[in-house]
Structures are given as C-alpha cells and as structure tokens.
VOPAGU-2260 file (C-alpha; in pm, 1 decimal, decimal comma):
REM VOPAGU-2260
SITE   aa  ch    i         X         Y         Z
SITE  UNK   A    0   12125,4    8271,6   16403,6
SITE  UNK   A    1   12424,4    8536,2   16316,4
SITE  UNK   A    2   12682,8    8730,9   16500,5
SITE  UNK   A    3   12897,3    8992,9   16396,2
SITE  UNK   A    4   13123,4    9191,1   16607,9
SITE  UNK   A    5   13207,9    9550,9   16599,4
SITE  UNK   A    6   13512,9    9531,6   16695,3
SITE  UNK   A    7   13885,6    9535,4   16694,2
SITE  UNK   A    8   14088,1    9181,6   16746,5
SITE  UNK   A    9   14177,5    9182,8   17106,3
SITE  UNK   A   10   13867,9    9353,7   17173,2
SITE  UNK   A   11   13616,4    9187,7   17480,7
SITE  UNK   A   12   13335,3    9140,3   17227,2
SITE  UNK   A   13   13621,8    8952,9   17019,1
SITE  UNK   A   14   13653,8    8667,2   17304,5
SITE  UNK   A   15   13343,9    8652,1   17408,8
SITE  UNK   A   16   13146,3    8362,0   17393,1
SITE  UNK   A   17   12765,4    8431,6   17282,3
SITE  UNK   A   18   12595,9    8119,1   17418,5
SITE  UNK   A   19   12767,2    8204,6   17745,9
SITE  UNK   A   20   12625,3    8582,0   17725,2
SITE  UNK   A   21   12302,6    8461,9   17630,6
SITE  UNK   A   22   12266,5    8252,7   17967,1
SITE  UNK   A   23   12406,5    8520,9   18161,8
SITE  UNK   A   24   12140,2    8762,8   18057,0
SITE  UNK   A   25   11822,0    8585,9   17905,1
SITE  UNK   A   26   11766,2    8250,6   18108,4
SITE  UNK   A   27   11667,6    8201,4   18473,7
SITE  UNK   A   28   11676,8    7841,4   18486,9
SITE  UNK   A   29   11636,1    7885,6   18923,0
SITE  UNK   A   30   11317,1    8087,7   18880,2
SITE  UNK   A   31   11191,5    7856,8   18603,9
SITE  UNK   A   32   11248,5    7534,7   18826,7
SITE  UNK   A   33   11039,5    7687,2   19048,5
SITE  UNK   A   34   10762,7    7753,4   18884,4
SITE  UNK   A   35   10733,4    7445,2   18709,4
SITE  UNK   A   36   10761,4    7260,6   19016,6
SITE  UNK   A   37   10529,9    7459,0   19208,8
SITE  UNK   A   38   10278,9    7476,9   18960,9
SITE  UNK   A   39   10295,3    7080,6   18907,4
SITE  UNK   A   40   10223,6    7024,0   19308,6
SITE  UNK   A   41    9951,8    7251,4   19297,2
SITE  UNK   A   42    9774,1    7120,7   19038,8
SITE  UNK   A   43    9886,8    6732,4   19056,5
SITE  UNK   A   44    9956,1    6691,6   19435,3
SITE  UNK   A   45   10320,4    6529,3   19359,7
SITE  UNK   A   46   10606,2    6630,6   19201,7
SITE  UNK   A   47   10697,9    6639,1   18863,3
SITE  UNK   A   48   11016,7    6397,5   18794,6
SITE  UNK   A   49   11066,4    6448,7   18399,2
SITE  UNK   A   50   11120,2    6730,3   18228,8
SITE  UNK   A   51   11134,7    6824,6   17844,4
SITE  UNK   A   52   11305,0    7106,8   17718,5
SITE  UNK   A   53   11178,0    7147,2   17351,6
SITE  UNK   A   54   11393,0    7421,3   17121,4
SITE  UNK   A   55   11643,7    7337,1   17428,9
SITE  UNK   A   56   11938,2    7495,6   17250,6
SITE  UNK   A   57   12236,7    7454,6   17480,8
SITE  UNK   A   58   12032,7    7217,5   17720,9
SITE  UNK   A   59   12076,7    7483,7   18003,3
SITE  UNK   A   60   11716,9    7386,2   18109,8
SITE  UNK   A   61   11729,9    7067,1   18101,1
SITE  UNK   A   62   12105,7    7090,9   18295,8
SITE  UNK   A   63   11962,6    7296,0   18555,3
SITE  UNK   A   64   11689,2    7075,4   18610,9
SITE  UNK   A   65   11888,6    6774,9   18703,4
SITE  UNK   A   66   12125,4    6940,9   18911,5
SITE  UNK   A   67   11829,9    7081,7   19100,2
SITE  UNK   A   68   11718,4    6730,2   19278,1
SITE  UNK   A   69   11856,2    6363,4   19280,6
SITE  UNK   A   70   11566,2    6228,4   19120,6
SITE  UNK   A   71   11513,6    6452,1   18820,0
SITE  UNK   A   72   11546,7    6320,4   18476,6
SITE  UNK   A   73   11518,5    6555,8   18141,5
SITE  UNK   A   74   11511,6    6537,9   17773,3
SITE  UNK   A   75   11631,6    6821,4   17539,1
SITE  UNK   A   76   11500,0    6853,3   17184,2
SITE  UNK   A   77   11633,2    7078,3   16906,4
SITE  UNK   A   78   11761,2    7051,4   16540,0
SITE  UNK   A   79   12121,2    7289,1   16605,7
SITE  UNK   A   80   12391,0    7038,5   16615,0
SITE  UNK   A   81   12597,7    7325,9   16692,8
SITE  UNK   A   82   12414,0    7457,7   17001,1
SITE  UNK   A   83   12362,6    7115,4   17100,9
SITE  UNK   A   84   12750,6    7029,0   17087,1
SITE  UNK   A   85   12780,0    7310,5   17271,7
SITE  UNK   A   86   12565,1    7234,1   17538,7
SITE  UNK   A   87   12680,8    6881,2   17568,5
SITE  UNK   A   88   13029,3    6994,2   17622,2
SITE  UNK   A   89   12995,4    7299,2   17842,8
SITE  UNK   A   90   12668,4    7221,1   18052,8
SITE  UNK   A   91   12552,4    6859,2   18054,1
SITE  UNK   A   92   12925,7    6733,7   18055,6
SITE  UNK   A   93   13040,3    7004,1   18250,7
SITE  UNK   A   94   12799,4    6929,7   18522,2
SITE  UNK   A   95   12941,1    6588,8   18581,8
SITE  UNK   A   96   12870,6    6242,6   18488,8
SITE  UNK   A   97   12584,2    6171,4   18762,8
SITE  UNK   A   98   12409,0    6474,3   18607,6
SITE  UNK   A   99   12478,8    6409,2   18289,6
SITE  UNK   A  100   12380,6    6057,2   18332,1
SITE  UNK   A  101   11990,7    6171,8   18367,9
SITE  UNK   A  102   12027,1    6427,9   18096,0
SITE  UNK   A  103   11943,5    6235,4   17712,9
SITE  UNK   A  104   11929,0    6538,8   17457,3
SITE  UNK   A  105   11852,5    6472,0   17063,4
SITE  UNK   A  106   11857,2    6652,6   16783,4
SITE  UNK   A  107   11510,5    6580,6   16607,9
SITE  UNK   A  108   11233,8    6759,5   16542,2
SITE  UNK   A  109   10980,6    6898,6   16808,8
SITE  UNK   A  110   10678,9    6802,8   16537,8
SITE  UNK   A  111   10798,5    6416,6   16533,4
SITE  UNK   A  112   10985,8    6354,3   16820,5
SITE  UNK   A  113   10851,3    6054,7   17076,0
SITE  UNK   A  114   10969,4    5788,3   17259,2
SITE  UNK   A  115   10715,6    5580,4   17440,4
SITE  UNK   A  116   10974,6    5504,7   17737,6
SITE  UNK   A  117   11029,9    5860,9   17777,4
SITE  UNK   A  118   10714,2    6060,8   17835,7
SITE  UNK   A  119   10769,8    6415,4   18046,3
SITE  UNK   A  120   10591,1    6469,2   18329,8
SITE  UNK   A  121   10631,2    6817,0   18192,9
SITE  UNK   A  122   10702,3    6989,9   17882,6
SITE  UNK   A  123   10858,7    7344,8   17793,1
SITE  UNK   A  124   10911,5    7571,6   17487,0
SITE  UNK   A  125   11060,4    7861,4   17668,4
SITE  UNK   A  126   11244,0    8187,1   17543,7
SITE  UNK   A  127   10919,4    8212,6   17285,1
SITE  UNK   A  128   11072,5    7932,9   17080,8
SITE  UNK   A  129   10730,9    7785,5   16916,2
SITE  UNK   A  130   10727,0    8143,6   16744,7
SITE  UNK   A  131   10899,7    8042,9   16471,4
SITE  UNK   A  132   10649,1    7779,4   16371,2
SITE  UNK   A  133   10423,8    8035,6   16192,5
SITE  UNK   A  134   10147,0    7852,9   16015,7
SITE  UNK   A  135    9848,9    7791,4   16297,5
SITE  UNK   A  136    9849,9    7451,3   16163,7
SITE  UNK   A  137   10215,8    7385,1   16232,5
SITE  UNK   A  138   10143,2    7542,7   16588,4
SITE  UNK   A  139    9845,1    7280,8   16654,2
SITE  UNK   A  140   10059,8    7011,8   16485,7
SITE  UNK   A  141   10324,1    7047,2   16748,4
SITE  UNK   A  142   10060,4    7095,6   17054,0
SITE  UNK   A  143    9940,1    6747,6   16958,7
SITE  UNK   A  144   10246,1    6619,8   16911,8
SITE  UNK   A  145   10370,5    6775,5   17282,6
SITE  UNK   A  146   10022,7    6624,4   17409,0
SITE  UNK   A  147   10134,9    6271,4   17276,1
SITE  UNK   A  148   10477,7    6313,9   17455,1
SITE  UNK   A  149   10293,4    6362,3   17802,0
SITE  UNK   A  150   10317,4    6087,8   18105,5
SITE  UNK   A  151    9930,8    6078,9   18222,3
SITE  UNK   A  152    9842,6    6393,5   18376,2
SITE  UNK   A  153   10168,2    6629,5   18221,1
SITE  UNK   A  154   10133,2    6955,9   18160,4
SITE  UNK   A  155   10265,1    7172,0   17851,0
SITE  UNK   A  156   10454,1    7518,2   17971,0
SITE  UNK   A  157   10476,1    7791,3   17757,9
SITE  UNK   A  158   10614,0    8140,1   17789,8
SITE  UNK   A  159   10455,5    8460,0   17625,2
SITE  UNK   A  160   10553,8    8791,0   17568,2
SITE  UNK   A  161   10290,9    9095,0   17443,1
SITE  UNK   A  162   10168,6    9385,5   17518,6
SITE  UNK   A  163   10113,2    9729,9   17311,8
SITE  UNK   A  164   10521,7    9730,9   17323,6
SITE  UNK   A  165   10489,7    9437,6   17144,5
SITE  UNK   A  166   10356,4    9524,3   16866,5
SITE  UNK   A  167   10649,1    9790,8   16758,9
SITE  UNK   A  168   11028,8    9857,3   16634,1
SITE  UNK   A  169   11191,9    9919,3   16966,7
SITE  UNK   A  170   11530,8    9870,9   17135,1
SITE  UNK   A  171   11572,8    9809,1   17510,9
SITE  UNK   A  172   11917,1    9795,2   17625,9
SITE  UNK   A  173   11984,6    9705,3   18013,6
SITE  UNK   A  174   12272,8    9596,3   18231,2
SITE  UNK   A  175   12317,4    9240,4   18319,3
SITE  UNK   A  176   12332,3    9224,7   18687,2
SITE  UNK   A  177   12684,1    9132,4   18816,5
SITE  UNK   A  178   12796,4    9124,5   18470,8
SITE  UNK   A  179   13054,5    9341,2   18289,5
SITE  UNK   A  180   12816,1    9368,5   17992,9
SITE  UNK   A  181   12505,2    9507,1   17862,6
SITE  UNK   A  182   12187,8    9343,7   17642,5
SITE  UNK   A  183   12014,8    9486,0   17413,8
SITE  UNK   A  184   11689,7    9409,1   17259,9
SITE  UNK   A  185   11595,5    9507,1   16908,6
SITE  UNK   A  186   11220,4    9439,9   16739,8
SITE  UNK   A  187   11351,1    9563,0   16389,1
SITE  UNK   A  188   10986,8    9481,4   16195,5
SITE  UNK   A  189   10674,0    9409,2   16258,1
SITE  UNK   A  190   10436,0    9349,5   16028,8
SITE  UNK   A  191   10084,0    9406,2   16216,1
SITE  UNK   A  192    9891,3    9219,8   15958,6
SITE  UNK   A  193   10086,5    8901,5   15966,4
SITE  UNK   A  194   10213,9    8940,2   16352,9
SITE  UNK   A  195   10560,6    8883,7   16181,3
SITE  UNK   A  196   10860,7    9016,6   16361,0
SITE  UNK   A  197   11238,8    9038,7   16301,0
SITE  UNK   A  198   11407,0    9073,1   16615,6
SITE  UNK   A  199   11804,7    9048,2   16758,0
SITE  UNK   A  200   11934,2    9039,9   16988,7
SITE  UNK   A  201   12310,5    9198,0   17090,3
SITE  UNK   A  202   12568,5    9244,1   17360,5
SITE  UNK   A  203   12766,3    9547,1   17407,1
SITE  UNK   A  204   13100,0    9579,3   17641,4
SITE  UNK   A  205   13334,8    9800,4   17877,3
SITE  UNK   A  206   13551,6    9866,1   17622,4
SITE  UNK   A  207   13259,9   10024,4   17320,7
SITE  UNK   A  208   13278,7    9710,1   17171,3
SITE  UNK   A  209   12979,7    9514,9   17070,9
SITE  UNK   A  210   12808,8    9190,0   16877,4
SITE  UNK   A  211   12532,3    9269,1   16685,5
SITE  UNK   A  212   12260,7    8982,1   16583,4
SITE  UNK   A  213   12459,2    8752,0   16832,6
SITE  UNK   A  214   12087,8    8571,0   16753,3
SITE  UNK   A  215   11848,5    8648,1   16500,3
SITE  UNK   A  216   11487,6    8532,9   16521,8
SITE  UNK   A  217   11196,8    8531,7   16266,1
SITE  UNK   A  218   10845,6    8522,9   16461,6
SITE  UNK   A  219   10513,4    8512,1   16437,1
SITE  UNK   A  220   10383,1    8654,5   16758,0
SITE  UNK   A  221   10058,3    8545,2   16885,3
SITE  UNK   A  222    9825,9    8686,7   17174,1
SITE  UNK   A  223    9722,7    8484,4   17451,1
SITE  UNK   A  224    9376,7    8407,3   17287,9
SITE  UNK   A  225    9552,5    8240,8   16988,7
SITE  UNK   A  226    9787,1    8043,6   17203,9
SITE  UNK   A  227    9452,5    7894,6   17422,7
SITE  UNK   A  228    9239,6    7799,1   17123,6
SITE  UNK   A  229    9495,3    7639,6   16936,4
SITE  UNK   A  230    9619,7    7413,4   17260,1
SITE  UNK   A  231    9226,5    7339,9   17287,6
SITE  UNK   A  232    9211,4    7242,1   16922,0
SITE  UNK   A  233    9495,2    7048,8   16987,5
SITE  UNK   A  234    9316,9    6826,1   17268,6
SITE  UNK   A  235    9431,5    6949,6   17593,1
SITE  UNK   A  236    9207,7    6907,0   17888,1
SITE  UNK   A  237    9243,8    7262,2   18070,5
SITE  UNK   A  238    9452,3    7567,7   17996,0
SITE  UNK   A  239    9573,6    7845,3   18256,2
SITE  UNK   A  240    9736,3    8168,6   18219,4
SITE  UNK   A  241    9926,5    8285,3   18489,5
SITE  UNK   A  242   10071,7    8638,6   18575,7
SITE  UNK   A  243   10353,9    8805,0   18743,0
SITE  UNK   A  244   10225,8    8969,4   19075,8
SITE  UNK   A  245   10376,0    9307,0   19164,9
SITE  UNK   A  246   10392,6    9454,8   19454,0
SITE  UNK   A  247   10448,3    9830,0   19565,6
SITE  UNK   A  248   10824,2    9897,0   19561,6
SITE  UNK   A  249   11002,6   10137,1   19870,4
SITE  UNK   A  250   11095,5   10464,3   19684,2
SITE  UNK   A  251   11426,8   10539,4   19744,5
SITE  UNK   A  252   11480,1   10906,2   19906,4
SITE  UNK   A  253   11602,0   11077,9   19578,0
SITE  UNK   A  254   11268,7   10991,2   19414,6
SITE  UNK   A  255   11044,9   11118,1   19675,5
SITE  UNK   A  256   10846,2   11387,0   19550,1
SITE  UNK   A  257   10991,8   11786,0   19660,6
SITE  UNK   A  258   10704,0   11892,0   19888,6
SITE  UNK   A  259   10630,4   12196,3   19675,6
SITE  UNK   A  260   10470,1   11938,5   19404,8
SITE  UNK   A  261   10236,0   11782,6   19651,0
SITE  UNK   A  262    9851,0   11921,0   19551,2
SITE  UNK   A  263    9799,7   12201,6   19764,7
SITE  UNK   A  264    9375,2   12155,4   19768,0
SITE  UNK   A  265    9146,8   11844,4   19809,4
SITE  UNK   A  266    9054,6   11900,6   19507,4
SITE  UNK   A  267    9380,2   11867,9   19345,7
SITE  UNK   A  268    9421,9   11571,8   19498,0
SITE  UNK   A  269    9133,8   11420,7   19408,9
SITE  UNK   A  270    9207,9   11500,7   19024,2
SITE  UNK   A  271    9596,8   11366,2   19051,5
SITE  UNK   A  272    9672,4   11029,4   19050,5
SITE  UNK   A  273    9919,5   10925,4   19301,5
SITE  UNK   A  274   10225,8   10767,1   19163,9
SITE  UNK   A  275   10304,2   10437,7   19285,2
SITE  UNK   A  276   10612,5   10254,6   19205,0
SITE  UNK   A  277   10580,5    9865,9   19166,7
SITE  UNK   A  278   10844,4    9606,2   19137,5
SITE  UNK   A  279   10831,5    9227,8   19009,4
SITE  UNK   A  280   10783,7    9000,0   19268,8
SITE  UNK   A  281   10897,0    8633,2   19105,7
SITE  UNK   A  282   10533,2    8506,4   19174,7
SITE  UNK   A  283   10294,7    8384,8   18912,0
SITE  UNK   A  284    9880,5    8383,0   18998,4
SITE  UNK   A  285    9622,2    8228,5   18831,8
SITE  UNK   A  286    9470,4    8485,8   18611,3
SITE  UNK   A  287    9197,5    8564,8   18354,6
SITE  UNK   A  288    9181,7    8966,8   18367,3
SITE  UNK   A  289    9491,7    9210,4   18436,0
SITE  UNK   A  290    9577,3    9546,6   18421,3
SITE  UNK   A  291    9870,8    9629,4   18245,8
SITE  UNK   A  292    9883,5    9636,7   17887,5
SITE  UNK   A  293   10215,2    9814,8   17790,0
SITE  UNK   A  294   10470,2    9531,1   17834,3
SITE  UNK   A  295   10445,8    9193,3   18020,7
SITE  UNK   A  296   10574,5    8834,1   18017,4
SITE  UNK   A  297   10301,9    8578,7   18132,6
SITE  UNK   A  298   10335,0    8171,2   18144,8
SITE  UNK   A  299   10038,6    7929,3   17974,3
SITE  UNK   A  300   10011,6    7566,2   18152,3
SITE  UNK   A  301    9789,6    7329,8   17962,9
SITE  UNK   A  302    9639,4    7012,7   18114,2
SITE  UNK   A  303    9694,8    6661,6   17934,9
C-alpha cells in the first residue's frame, strides 16, 4: 500500500491519519456483527462465539467483535506488521485490557495459519481481501485451509463486489457521513481477459487538500460463479449467496415530478416506465436470481 499527499505542510491531509480515514469511511464493523450473527442463528440455532478476521489489517473486526458481547473471542490474521502494530495500539489496546484480553492477532499467513485450540466458529475475508490471491489454485488452497480452521459446523464469510460497473476505469467520490472528508474510489485498469484490476483508493479534505493511493490494491476480481465452485472444490458442505434488499425510498418534494411531465394518455402511460426510487435497507436475503446488474455488493456464507 502507498500514500502520497497533495499537499502543503500544515495542510489537513498532512495530519491525517489513513488507517483512521479508512475506518471512518470503508468498514461497518456494527452492520457486519450483525449479519454474521444473524446469519449463524439462522442457520446453526446458537450463536457464534469465535470469530476470525483473515487479511484483518488493523484488527478493527476482530475489536469490534469483542466489544460487541462478553463472551466473544476473535483471532486476526495478516502478514503487515505495520497495520498490525497499528491496530494493536490504537484498537485492541485502546479498547481496554478485558477486550483485549479475548482478542489474539498474528501475523502469519492466511494459506498456513492453524491452531487446533483455536478453531472459529466463523471466518471472514472482508473488504475483498482474498482478491489478491490471483491464481484459482491459491484461491482453493486458502478455502481449504479456512475449512481446516473451522470449529464443527463454522461457516466461511466472504464479501463480493461486481456488477457491469465492475468491470471498468471509474472514480466514485462520496462524502463520509458526519465526517469532514470525502472518499474516493478509483478502478484505474482492468484487464477483462485476466479480471485484473488496479484500484486506489484516496481521501480528499475541507481545505483542497488530498492523499492519493492512501491504499493501493492489485486484484483479480471474480464473479459469484467462480467464488461458489472454487469453495465447493475446496470441500465445503453448502454455499449461499445473499443480497441486499431494497425497498422503495419517500421522494423528497423537490424530486417529485412537475405535473406537466406526467403522460397525458393511457397510452403514454402504459409505454413509460414509472420511476421508482429505492434505498438500501441493511438486510441480506437468501438469493439465487436478482435484478440489478449495474453495481452491487453481495455476501457468500459457505457451510463446513
């Protein structure tokens, strides 16, 4: 990962701390929690106890997920010492020693890590981590070795991102809700033969100041097919997809149609579709056919 800033010393973007920005605008440890503990009750009638966060980076997860309930416990795997000092210093020892007493993190590899006294009721590679292990091999190699790290009954988590959007050089900036900064998302290549994509990501501020490539990442992006046969290959039981539900949004009065645009025949009405105006709703559903193929970020639970 890089950063650069373009900027002046004194600058915000100057003292500005990019792991900090990066959990202020990219993770949702709350909604995450969750989901994972939601979809463990449903499909396990109990609740899940330990967690592992695999490419944890900062441990935020893995934090989180203590702080959330007493009795959780959770690993964190990744190979940045400096992330990982990072995270040890402002979120697992920030969070106080009980927490931090149920938190073990280690910097190993995701394809060899296991510890026979610490098998996860549950295991996550969130934020599209397992991208970077391109060959399918190396994919499968680390579903097996995920599968091995399982309590009886676990379940492997994955996010996924696709969608035509996907597959193209854009840049989405947005504002980070009760934040003083913006985010920006750049897909600089992609190479549709290989599924290979460069993408950055950077943080802009009040003041026109910015840092580009705060984090740089090299993918291979696969579809959801990929993802399903290669966790099958890899042994486990059952895999699900699940999908964001939507659900129609109240337009607010300046978007209300002017009542000279509304057809003025049945016919015209017939021949327009109506526009409706749909907003995220937080809720995942079990899913094997959907609608919308322009953008969309979906979560894969495989069974042990």
């Amino acid at each position: 990962m890089t950063q650069s800033n373009t900027s002046s010393v004194g600058s915000i973007a100057d003292q500005m701390d990019r792991h900090i920005l990066y959990q202020k605008s990219v993770q949702d440890p709350e909604t995450e929690i969750e989901f994972l503990v939601e979809k463990y009750k449903e499909l396990r009638g109990k609740e899940p106890v330990v967690l592992r966060e695999d490419f944890c980076g900062t441990a935020f997860l893995a934090t989180e997920w203590c702080k959330s309930n007493p009795k959780f416990k959770a690993i964190g795997i990744d190979l940045c010492d400096d992330t990982l000092n990072w995270g040890q210093k402002n979120n697992i020892s920030a969070a106080g020693q009980e927490v931090a007493s149920r938190v073990n993190i280690y910097k190993e590899n995701v394809l060899d890590f296991y510890k026979e006294d610490e098998l996860a009721d549950i295991i996550c590679a969130f934020n599209f981590s397992y991208n970077i292990l391109k060959p399918r091999t190396t994919l499968i190699d680390y579903f097996k070795n995920a599968r091995r790290g399982l309590a009886d009954n676990g379940l492997l988590v994955l996010d996924v991102f696709g969608g035509t959007e996907a597959y193209d050089t854009v840049e989405e900036e947005r504002e980070v809700d009760e934040e003083d900064f913006n985010y920006i998302w750049q897909q600089a290549k992609f190479n549709p033969i290989t599924h290979e994509m460069q993408c950055y990501i950077h943080f802009e501020f009040e003041d026109g100041s910015r840092i580009d490539k705060a984090f740089s990442y090299e993918w291979r992006l696969r579809t959801i097919p990929e993802i399903i046969e290669s966790l099958e290959e890899a042994g486990f039981s059952k895999v699900r997809c699940y999908w964001e539900e939507f659900a129609e949004a109240e337009e607010d009065a300046d978007e209300v149609e002017d009542a000279d645009t509304v057809a003025t025949s049945d016919d015209e009405e017939d021949d327009e579709e109506e526009d409706v105006y749909l907003e995220e709703t937080g809720e995942y559903y079990e899913a094997k056919e959907v609608d919308n193929q322009e953008s969309w970020i979906s979560y894969i639970v495989a069974e042990k």
